[in-house]
NUMIVEX-515081 format. One line per 4 residues: for each residue x, y, z of C-alpha. Coordinates in nm, 4 decimals. Example, Ala and Ser with C-alpha at 12.3 -4.5 7.8 and 13.67 -1.06 7.14 Angstrom:
1.2300 -0.4500 0.7800 | 1.3670 -0.1060 0.7140
This chain:
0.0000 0.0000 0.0000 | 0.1493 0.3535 -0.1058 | 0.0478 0.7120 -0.0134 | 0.1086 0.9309 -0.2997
0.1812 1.2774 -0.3081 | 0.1540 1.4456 -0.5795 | 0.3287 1.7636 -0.7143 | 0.0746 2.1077 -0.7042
-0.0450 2.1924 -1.0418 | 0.2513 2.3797 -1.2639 | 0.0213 2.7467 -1.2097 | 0.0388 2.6461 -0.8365
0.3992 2.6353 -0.7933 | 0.4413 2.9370 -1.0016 | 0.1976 3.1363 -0.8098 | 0.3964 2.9941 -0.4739
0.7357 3.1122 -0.6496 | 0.5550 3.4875 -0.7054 | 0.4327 3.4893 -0.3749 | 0.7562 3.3192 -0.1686
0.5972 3.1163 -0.0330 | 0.6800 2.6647 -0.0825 | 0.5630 2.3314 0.0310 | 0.7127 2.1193 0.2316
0.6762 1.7728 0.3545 | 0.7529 1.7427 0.7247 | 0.9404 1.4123 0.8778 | 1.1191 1.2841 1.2055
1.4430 1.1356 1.2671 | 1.4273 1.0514 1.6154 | 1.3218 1.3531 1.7594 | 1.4209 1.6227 1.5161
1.1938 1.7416 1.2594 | 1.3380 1.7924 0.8864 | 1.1557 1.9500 0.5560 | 1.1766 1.8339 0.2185
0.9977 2.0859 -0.0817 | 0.7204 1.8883 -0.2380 | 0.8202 1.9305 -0.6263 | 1.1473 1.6898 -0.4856
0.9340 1.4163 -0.3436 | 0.7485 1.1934 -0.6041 | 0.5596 0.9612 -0.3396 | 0.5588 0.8037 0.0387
0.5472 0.4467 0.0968 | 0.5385 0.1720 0.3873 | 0.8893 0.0637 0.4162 | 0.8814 -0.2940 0.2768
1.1098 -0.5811 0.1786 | 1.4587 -0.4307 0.1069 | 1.7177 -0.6195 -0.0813 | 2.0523 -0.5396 0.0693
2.3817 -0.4967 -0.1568 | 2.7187 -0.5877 -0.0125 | 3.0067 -0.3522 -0.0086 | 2.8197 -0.0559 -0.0432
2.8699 0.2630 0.2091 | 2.6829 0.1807 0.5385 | 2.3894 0.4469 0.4671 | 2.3135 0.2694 0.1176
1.9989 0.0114 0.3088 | 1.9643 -0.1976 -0.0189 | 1.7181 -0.1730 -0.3526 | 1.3715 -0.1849 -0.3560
1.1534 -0.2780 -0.6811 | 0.8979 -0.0450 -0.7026 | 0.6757 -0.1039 -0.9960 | 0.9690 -0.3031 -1.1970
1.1690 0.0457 -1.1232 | 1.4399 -0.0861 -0.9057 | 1.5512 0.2219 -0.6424 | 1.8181 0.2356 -0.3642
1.7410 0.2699 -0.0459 | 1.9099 0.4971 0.1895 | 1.9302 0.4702 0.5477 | 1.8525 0.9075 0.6348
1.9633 0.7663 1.0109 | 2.3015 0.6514 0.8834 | 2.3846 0.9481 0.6270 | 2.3141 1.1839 0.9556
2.5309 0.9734 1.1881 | 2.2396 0.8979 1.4243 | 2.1821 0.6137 1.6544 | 2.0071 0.3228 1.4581
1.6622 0.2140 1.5922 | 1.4173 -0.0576 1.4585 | 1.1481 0.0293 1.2054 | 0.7967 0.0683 1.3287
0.4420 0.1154 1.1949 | 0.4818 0.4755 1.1412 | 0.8651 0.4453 0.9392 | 0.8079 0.5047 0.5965
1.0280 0.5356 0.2756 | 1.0158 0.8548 0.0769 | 1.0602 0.8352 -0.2857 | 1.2196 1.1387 -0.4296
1.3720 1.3063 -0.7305 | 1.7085 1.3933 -0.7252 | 1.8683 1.5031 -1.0426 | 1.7765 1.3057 -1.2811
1.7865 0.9574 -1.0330 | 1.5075 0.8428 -0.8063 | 1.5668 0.7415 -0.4879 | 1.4010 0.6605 -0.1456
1.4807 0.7399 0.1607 | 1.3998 0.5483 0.5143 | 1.2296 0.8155 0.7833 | 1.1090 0.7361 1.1100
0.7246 0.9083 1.0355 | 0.6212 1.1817 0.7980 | 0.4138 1.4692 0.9929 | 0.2345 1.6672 0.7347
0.2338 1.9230 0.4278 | 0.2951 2.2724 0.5306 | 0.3525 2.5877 0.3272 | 0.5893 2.8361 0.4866
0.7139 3.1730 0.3088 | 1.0786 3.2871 0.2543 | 1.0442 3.5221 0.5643 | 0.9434 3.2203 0.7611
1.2789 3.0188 0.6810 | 1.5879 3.1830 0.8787 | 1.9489 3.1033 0.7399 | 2.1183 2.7681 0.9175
2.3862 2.9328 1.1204 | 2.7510 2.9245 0.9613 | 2.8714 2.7092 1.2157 | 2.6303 2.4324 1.1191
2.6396 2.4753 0.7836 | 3.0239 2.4476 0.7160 | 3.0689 2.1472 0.9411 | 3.0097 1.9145 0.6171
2.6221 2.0118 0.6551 | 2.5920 2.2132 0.3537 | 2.2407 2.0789 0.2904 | 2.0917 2.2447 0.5734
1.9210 2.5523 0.3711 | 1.7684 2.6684 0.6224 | 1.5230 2.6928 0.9947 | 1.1538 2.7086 0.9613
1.0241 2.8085 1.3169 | 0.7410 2.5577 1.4125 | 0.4788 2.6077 1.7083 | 0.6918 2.3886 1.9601
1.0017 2.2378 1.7352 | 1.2676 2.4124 1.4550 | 1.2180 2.2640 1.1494 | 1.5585 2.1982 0.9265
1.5405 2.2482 0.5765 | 1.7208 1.9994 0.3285 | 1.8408 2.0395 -0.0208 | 1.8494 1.7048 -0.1344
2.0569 1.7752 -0.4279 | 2.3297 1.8948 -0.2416 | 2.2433 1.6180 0.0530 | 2.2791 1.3414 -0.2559
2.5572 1.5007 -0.4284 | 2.8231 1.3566 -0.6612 | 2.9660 1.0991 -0.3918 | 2.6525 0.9516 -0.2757
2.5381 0.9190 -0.6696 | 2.8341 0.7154 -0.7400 | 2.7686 0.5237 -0.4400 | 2.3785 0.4604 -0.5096
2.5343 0.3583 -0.8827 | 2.8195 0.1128 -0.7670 | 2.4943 -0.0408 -0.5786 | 2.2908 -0.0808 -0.8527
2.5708 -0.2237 -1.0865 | 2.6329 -0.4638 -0.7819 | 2.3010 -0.6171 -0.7806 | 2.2522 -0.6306 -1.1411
2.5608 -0.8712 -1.1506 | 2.4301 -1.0491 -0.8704
């Protein structure tokens, strides 16, 4: 069973651009609270069987065939360094666009779709930001929690890609 999301309507996100204002998809990893724009995530699904690949970095989980599109998997826990916990009910896989790759990443729950404006996202301080964390874009106040911000293109850059590619060569010559 999948829950979809689907990208606004083109005249949507061009009003949102004129106006400042995104969409983001709220999520937890453990108990911080992270944002993802909409137009980057193409769906949200229960986290099911995933096919591990050996010798790939520890944050790559494995594949999963979605629709005979096979994706990798990774592990948001691992990339951040975080503790590693067991999956529950509420753990879900987020499928997004990166680039021109698809990919899904594992979260612990996904909250809800918010829209926020530019003046409601405040710059990540330059002493998070330039400890390797150059995907943080930015703070988005909440009622009781700070939201973090992520670029995915930057999170998934150039390293990971090759990574998420060794992984899928891997298991096609398995």
């Amino acid at each position: 069973m999948s829950t979809a999301i689907h990208e606004p309507p083109v005249h949507d996100h061009e009003a949102a651009q004129q106006t400042g204002s995104m969409q983001l998809v709220s999520f937890k990893l453990g108990e911080e609270t992270y944002g993802i724009e909409i137009t980057k995530i193409r769906e949200i699904i229960l986290v099911g069987e995933i096919t591990h690949v050996p010798e790939t970095p520890a944050y790559v989980k494995g594949l999963i065939n979605l629709r005979s599109t096979v994706i990798p998997v990774i592990d948001l826990r691992a990339r951040f360094s975080l503790a590693d916990t067991e999956l529950t009910s509420d753990s879900r896989i987020m499928v997004l666009n990166v680039g021109s790759r698809t990919i899904g990443i594992v979260v612990d729950s996904v909250n809800e779709v918010l829209r926020v404006t530019q003046q409601e996202i405040s710059p990540a301080p330059p002493t998070v930001t330039s400890a390797g964390n150059e995907y943080m874009t930015g703070l988005v106040r909440l009622k009781e929690d700070l939201l973090i911000l992520l670029d995915v293109d930057r999170l998934f850059g150039e390293d990971e890609c090759e990574a998420l590619t060794d992984a899928m060569a891997g298991a096609a010559g398995v």
